[in-house]
Each structure stands twice: as C-alpha cells, then as structure tokens.
C-alpha positions as CSV (number, residue, x, y, z in Angstrom):
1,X,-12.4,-54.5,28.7
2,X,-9.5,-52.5,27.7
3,X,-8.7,-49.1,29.1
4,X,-10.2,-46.5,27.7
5,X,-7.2,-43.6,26.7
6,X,-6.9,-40.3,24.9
7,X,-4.3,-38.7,23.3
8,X,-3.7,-35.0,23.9
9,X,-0.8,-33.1,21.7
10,X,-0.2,-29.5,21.6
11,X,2.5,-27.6,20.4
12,X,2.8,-23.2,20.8
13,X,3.9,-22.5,17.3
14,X,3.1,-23.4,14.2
15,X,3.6,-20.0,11.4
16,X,3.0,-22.7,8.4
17,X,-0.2,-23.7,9.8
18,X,1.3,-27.4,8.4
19,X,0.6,-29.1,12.1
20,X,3.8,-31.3,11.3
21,X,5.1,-31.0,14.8
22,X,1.2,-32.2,16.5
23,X,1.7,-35.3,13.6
24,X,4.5,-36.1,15.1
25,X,3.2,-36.0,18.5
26,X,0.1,-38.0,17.6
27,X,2.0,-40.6,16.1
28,X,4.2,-41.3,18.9
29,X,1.2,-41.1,21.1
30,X,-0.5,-43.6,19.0
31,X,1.9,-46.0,19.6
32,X,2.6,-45.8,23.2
33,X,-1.2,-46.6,23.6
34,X,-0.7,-50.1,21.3
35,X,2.1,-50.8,23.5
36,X,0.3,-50.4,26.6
37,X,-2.7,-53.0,25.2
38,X,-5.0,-49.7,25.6
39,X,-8.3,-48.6,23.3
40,X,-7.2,-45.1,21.7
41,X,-10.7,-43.5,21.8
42,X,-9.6,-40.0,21.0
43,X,-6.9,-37.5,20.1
44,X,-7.1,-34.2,21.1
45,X,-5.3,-31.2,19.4
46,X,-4.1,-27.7,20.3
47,X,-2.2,-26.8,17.4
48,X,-0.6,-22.6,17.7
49,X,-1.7,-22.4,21.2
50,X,0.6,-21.9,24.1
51,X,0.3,-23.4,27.4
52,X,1.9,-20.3,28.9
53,X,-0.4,-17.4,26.8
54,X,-3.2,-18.6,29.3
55,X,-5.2,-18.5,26.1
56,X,-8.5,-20.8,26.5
57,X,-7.6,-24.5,25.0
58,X,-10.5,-26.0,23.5
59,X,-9.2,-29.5,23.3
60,X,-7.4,-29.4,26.5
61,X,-10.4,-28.5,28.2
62,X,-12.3,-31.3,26.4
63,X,-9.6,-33.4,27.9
64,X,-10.7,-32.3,31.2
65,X,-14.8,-32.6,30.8
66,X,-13.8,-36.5,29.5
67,X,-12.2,-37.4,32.5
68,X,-15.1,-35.4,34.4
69,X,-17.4,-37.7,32.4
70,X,-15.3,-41.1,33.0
71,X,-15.2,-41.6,29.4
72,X,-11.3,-41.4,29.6
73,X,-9.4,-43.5,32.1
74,X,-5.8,-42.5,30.5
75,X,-4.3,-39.8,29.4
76,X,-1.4,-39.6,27.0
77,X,1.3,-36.6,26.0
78,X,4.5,-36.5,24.3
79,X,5.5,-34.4,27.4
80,X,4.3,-33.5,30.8
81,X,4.8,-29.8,29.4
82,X,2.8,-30.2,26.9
83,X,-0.1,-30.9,28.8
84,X,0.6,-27.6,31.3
85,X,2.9,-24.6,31.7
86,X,0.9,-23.0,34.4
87,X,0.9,-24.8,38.3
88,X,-2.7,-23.5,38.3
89,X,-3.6,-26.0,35.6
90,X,-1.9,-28.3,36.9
91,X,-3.0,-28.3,40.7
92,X,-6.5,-28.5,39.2
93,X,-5.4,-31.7,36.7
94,X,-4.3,-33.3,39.7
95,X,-7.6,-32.9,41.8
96,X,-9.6,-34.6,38.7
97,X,-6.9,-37.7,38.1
98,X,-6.9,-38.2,41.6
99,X,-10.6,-38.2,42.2
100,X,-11.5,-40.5,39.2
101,X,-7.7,-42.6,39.1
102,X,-6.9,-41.6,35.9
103,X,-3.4,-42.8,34.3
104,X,-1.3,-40.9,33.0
105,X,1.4,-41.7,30.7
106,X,3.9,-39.9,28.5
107,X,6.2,-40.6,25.9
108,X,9.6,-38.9,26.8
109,X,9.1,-39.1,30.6
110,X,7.1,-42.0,31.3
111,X,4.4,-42.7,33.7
112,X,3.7,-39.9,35.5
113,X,2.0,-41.2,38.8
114,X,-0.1,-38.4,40.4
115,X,-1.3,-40.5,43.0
116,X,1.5,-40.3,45.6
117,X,3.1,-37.3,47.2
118,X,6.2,-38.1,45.4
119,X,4.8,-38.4,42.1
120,X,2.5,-35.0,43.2
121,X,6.3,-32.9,44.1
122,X,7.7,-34.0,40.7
123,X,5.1,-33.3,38.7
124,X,5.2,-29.7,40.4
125,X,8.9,-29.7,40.3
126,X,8.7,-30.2,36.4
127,X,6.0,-27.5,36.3
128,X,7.8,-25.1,38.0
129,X,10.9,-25.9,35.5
130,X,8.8,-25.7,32.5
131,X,7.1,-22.5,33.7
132,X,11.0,-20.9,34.5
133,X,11.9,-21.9,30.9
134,X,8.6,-20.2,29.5
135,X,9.4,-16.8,31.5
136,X,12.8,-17.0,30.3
137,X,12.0,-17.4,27.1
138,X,9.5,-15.2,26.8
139,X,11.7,-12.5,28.4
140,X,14.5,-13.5,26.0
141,X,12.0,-12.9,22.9
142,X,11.2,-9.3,24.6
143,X,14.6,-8.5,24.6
144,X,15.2,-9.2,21.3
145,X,12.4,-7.6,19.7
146,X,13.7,-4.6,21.8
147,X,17.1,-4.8,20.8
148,X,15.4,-5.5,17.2
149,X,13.6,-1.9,16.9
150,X,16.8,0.0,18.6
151,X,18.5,-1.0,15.5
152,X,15.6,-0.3,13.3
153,X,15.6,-3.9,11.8
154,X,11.7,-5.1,10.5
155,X,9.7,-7.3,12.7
156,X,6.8,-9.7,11.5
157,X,5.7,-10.5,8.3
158,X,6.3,-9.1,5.3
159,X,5.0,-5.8,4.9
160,X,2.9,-4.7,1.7
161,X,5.5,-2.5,-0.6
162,X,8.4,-4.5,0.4
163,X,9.5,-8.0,0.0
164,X,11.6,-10.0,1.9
165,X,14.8,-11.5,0.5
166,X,17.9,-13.2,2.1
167,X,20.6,-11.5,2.7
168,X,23.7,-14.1,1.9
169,X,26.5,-12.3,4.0
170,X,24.0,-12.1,7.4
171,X,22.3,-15.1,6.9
172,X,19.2,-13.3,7.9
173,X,16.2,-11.9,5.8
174,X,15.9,-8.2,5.0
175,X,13.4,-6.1,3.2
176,X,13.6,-4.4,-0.1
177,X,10.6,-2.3,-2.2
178,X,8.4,-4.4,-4.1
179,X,8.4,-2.1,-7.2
180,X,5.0,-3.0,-8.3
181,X,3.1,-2.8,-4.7
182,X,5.7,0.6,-3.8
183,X,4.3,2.0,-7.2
184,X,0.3,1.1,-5.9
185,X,1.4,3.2,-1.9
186,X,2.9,6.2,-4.2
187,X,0.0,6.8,-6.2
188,X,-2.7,6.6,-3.2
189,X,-0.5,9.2,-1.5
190,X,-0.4,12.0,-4.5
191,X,-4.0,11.0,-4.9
192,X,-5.4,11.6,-1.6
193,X,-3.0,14.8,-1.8
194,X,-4.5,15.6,-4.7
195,X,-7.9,15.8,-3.2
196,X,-9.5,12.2,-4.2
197,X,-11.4,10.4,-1.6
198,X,-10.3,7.2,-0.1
199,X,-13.8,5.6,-1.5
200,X,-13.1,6.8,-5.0
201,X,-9.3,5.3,-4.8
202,X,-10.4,1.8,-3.6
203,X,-13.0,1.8,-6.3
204,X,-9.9,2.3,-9.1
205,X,-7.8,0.1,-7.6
206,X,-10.2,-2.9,-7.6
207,X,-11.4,-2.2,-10.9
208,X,-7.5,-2.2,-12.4
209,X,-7.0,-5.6,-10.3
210,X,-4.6,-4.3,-8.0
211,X,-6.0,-5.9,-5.0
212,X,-4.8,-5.4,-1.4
213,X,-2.8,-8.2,0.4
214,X,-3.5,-11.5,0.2
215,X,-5.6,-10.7,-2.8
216,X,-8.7,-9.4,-1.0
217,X,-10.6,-5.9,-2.0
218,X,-9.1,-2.8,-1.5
219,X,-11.3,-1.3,1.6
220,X,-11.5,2.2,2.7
221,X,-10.1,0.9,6.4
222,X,-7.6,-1.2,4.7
223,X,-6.4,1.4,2.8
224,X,-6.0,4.0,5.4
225,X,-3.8,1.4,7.5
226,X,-1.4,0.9,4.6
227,X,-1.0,4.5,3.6
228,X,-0.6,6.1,7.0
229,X,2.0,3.3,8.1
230,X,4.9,5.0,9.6
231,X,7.3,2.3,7.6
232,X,6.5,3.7,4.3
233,X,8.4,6.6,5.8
234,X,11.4,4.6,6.8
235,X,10.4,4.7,10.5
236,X,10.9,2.2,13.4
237,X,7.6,1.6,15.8
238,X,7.8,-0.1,18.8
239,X,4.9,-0.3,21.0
240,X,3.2,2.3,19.1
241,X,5.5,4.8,19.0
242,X,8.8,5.6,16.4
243,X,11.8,4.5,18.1
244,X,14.1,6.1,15.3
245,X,14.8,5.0,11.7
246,X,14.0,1.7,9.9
247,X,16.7,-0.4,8.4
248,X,15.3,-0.3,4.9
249,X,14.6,1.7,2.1
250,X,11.5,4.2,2.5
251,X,8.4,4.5,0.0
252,X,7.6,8.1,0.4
253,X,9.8,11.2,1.2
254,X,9.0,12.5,4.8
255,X,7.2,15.6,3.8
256,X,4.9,13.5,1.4
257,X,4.4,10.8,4.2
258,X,3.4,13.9,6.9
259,X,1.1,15.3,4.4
260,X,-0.9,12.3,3.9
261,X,-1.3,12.0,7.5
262,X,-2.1,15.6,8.3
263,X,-4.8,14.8,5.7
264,X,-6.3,11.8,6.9
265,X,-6.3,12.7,10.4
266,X,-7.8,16.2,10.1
267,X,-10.6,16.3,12.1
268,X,-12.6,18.9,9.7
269,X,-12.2,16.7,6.9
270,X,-15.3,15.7,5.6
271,X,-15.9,11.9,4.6
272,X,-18.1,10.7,2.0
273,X,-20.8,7.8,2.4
274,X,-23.7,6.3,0.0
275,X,-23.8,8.6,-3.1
276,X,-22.3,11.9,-1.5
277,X,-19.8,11.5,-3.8
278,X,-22.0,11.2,-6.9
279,X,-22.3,15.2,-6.8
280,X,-20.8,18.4,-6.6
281,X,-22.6,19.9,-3.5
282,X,-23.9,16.2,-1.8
283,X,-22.9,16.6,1.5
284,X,-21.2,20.1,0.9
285,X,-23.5,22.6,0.7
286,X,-26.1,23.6,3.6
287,X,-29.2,24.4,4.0
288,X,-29.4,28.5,4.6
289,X,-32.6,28.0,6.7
290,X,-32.0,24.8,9.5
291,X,-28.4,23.9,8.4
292,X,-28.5,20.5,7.9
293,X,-26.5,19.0,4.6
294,X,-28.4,19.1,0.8
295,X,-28.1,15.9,-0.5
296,X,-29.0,14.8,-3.7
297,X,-32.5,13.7,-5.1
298,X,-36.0,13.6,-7.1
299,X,-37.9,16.8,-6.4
300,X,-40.6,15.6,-8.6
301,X,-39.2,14.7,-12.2
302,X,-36.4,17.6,-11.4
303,X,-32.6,16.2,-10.1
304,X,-32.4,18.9,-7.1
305,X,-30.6,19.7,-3.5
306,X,-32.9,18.9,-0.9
307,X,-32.5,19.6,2.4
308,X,-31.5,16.3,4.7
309,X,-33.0,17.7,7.7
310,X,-36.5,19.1,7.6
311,X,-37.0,19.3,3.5
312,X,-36.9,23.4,4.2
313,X,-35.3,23.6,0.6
314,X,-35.0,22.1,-2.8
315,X,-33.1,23.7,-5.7
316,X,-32.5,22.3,-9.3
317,X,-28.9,20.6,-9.2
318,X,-27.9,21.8,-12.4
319,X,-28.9,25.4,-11.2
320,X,-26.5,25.0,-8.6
321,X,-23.8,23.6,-9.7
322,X,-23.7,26.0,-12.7
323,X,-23.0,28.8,-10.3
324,X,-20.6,27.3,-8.1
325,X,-18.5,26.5,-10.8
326,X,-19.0,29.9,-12.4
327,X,-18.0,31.8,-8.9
328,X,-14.9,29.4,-8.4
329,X,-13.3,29.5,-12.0
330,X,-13.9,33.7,-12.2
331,X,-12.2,33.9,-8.8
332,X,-9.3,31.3,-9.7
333,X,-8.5,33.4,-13.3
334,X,-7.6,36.6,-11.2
335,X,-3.6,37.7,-11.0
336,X,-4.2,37.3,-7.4
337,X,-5.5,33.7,-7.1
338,X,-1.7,32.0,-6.3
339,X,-0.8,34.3,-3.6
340,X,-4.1,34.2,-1.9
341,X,-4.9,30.7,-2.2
342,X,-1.7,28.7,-2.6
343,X,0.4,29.8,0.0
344,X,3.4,27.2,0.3
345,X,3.9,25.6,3.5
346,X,6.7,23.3,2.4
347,X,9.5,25.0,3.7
348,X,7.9,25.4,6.9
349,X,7.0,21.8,7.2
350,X,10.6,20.8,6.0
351,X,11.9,23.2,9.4
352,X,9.3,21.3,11.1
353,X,10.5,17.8,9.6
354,X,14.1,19.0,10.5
355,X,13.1,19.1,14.4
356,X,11.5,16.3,14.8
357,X,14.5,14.7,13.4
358,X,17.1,16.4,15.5
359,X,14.7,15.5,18.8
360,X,14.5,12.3,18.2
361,X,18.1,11.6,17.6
362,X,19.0,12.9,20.8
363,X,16.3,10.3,22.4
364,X,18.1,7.9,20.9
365,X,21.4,9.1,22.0
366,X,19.9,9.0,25.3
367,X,18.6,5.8,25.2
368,X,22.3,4.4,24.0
369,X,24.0,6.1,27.3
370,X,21.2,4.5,29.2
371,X,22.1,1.2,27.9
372,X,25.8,1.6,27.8
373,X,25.3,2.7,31.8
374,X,26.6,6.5,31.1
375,X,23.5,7.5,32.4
376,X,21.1,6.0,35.2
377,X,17.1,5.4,34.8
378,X,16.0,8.9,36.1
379,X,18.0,10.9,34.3
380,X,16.5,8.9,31.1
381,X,13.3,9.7,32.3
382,X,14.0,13.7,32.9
383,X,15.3,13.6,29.4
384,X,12.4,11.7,27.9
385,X,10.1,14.4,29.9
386,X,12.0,17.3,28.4
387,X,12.4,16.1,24.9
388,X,8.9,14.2,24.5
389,X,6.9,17.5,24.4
390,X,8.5,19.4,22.2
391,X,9.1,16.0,20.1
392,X,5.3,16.1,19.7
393,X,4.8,20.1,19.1
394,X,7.2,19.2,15.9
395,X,5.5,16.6,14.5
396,X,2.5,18.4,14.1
397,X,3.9,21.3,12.6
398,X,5.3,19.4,10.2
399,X,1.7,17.8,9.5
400,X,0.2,20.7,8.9
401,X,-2.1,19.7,5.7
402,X,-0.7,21.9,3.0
403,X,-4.1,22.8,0.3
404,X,-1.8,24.0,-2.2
405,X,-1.5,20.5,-4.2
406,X,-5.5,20.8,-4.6
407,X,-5.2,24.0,-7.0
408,X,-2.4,22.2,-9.0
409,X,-3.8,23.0,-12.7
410,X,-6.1,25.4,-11.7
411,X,-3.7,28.7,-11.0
412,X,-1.7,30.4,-13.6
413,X,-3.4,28.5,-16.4
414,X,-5.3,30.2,-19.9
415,X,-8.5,28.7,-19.6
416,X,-9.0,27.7,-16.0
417,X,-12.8,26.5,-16.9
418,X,-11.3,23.8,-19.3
419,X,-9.0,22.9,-16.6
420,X,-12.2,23.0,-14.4
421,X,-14.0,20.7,-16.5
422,X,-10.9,18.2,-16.7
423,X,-10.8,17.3,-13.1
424,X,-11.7,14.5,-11.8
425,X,-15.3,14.8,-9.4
426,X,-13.9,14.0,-6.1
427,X,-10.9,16.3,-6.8
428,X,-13.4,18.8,-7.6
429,X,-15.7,18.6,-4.1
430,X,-12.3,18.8,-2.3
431,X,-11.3,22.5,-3.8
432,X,-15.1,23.0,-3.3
433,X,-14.4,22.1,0.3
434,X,-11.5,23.7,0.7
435,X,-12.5,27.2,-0.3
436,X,-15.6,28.0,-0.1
437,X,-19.2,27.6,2.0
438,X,-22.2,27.5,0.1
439,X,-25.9,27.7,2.0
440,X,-29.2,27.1,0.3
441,X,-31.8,29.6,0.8
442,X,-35.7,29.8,0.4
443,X,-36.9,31.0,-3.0
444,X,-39.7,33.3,-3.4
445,X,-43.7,32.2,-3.2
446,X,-44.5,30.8,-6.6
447,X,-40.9,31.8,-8.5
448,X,-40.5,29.5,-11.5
449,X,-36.8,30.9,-12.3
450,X,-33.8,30.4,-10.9
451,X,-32.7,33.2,-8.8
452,X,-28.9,33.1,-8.2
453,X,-29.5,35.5,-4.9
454,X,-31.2,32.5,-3.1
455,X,-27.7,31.0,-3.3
456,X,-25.2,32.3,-1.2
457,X,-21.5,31.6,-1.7
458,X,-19.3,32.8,1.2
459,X,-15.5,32.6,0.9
460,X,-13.5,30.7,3.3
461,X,-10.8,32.4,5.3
C-alpha cells in the first residue's frame, strides 16, 4: 500500500484572483509525489492568505485535522515557508508529525526530517529566517506607504472619479479625472447643497444608469462614502487623518468639498426614511399637543397629517400644505428676505479654509525637520500639540453649512410662488426645514372647516 500524501500550497498575494502562482505550486507538488511512488489523495489551497497575517487558514488547518485523523502520512510544499511563518505554528506542526511520523517533503529544500534534533533546529532556524524576512518586509511596505502619503502620491485601487494611467517618464501609474464619473461626484455635491436628500439622488442616479462602482446600485451609504471622501478635495489621508495635499487633480473646490461635509455631518439634519419624503410636512411638522412627528396617511377617505405618536391630531394634507406654502412664498417676496435669510458665509469659510491651510503646512514643515533630523521627536510632538488644536478649530469653521444655496431662485425673483412651484419636493422640505417650525394643533369639537389658527407657523431664528 502506497503512502498516503497531500499537497498543501499557499501563496500571500494574489490582486488578480488568477491563482497562477498556487498552479504552479500544485504542479510541482504533483510531481514530486509521482516521483516519490506516493498516492496524491489531496491538495490543499490557501490562495491570498499570508502565513505571517495570523489570519485563520482553512486548508492549512485541514492539513492539520488529516494528519490528526491518520488519513495523511506525507505532507508536501513547494517550500518549508509556505507551510509556516510563525514558530508558533510551527512548534505545534512538529508535535503532530512527530507523534503520528508523518513525512514531510518539499520541493525546493527537500526532505525536511522533523524527527531528529537536527532536523527540529533547522527547521526552526529556517522559521526564524522566514519570519525575519516577513518583519522586514512588512516594515519595508510600512515605510513606503509612509513615505507614499508624505508626498501625497495615491495608494490602492483606483478611486471612483479618477482613472489610473501610466505615466511613461516615471514608469509608475498616476491618477487623472475620469470625466464622466468626476461629472456624476460634481452633481451629488451641488445637489445635496441644493437641499436634495441623499435618497432622492440615488434614486436618479439608478434610474439614468449611472451606477456606482463595479456597476452595483447607487446606496444611500455608498453614496455618502464617495461624496465626503477627502480625495475629491485633493487631500492626502493616512491613517485617517490628512497628511497634506494629494498628488492629483481635485474634483471639487475646497469650499464646495467643506460644504458638503458640514452638511452631511450636521447633527440637526434631519434624514428621511419609508415615504417621509413623499410629502411636504412628513416627518417635519409636529404635533402641537404630544410632539411627536405627523406623518402622512388615510384619515378615513381624507389624505391627512396624523400624529405618529398617540393619534392626538389629524388635519387634511392639502389644508396644510396650502398654508405653509402661502406663509413661506409671502415672507420670501418681501425687500427684506436676502438680508434676513441669505446671509453669505463664504468669505468667512474661505478665511477659515485659508487657516487650515496655513496650519497644516507648518505640520508638514515640521514633519520634514523631523525627518531631515533638524528637529528631535519631542519637539515634533510639542508642535503637533500646539498646532493640532487650532488645526481642528479651523476646519470646522470652515464647515460651517452655509443655507444660502437653498433659497437660490427663491430671493429677488417676480413671482416667487411660480419659482415655488418649480422646485423640486425634497428641495422644498429642506427650505421648509431650514426656516421654519410648524406644530399641529387640536381643532375645535365638531368643526367641519379648516381653521388656519389650529396651525401654528413659528419662524426659526
């Protein structure tokens, strides 16, 4: 009866997914069994899994249950590192080829006798080598993606709104706007500005065919990730945080960029779900007795506001509405209506912008005299201390959201109820939103008419 073997082959990177370099493997393994007169019974595969991660192998730790089970009486690698990079694994592979005499053969190094103390101290030796050359590596890779982000060049894959081309006098890819996909980024930012919801834009999107990567859906998290993206701005991140500028052409302008995250990241914004966004006042106006949210409904055979919480109210939608929109387009045709409500905060946020710029350049001049040696590790860290703060205090002055691009259309105009009309519904909840509170209060015993007074509008400051 011939000797029972299995094949294991692993290799730590495969970005193509193609598994050339495990065919390879396999192959040679395949033969080194015939050689040897032996029964290959199985081959085991790790294909994209390092040895040195400490991420679970599935087929390694089959490996192991088969020789646990006595179904394999051989074991065969291209390499003694592929089969470890840890002296943890491989103090507990030796305990389990000892205890059932298990062969071990490889193809580059030969047999690799774990049952003498010899053949034990070089199979450590060679783990501890393989294990020095994965450290080293791995601090190598750090390095570079260090020295990467210092000079603001793009790491990873491609990045939605750019492509990657390469460049013929480096030798090395770089990234340049996708005109198409930069055109898709622009228009979700001036709509979100512009007061549409980030429901209503993945809704348009989809419907026009302009999918998100890899041809999927547009989704309202998927969205958010692309639009907020610090890269769009031409900024560098490096372990979460913007390390200075990006090596590549930026999507929006700064002040656009720090608008659409002061929106999306203000706390009082309100978010839509189910059919909120079906209706003026879903969501937005209150009940004036309890305060919980009117939402939308069938009072009866009558389209009303009903109150989410307790049902203390209902009022016919059309009633409702009809007022709202009467109160907002009166107040918006007044002389008065730019300076009160439109106050621009642009030049503020650009003074803002302007800071954070200036702060963050000196960090970087910092971190250049660290790394020249002009300056030693504490005083990096006092000037990090100093400069971080007030880093931070900028940034969110210069995200302060800015309403005024809400009332675009609305101010200044002849017939402001037209332009009313025109807008789009979720454009229209937003200056809703934005400027005034609207509670829902209890009618009279047995009235059958609408009495506007049971409304009340309240302006916000």
């Amino acid at each position: 009866m011939t000797t029972q073997a299995a094949a294991y082959c692993r290799i730590s990177s495969d970005p193509t997914g193609e598994g050339l370099g495990v065919e390879r493997q396999r192959d040679d393994c395949a033969a080194l069994v015939a050689a040897r007169g032996w029964t290959l019974t199985r081959t085991l595969t790790d294909n994209d899994l390092s040895a040195y991660s400490g991420k679970p192998r599935p087929a390694y730790r089959d490996l192991l249950d088969g020789i646990r089970a006595g179904t394999v009486e051989a074991v065969v690698a291209w390499h003694p590192d592929r089969l470890h990079r840890s002296p943890a694994e491989l103090e507990e592979f030796i305990g389990l080829v000892e205890r059932h005499g298990v062969v071990v053969q490889t193809v580059q190094a030969g047999q690799w006798d774990l049952s003498s103390p010899s053949g034990r101290m070089s199979a450590r030796t060679l783990g501890n080598v393989a294990r020095y050359e994965s450290e080293h590596k791995s601090e190598r890779v750090r390095r570079a993606l260090e020295q990467n982000a210092s000079k603001g060049k793009p790491h990873g894959r491609r990045a939605y709104g750019w492509t990657r081309e390469h460049d013929v006098e480096t030798g090395k890819g770089r990234d340049v706007i996708d005109p198409a996909e930069a055109a898709i980024v622009r228009e979700v930012a001036e709509r979100i500005i512009g007061g549409d919801s980030l429901r209503s834009i993945c809704a348009n999107l989809n419907a026009r065919g302009l999918y998100a990567p890899a041809g999927k859906p547009w989704g309202k998290t998927s969205l958010r990730a692309v639009v907020v993206r610090e890269r769009n701005a031409g900024l560098r991140v490096h372990h979460g945080e913007v390390v200075g500028d990006g090596a590549w052409d930026s999507i929006l302008d700064r002040g656009t960029y720090e608008q659409v995250r002061a929106i999306l990241e203000d706390p009082t914004r309100r978010t839509s779900t189910g059919t909120a966004a079906a209706h003026l006042l879903s969501g937005i106006a209150r009940c004036g007795v309890c305060g919980a949210p009117m939402r939308s409904g069938m009072n009866r055979t009558v389209k009303s506001y009903r109150c989410a919480g307790r049902g203390c109210v209902s009022r016919r939608r059309a009633d409702v509405d009809a007022l709202v929109r009467e109160v907002l387009v009166r107040r918006l045709a007044l002389p008065d209506a730019r300076s009160v409500f439109a106050t621009d905060r642009s030049a503020d946020q650009a003074a803002a912008a302007d800071d954070a710029r200036g702060l963050r350049a000196r960090l970087d001049r910092a971190a250049d005299d660290y790394a020249d040696g002009k300056i030693d590790a504490r005083q990096m860290e006092r000037i990090t201390a100093r400069i971080r703060p007030a880093l931070t205090a900028a940034e969110a002055r210069a995200r302060v959201v800015d309403d005024s691009p809400l009332l675009d259309g609305l101010l200044d105009v002849e017939d402001v109820r037209t332009a009313w009309d025109a807008l789009p519904l979720t454009r229209r909840r937003a200056v809703v939103d934005l400027m005034i509170e609207v509670r829902v209060m209890r009618a009279e015993q047995g009235a059958r008419s609408f009495d506007p007074a049971t409304v009340a509008v309240e302006w916000r400051t």
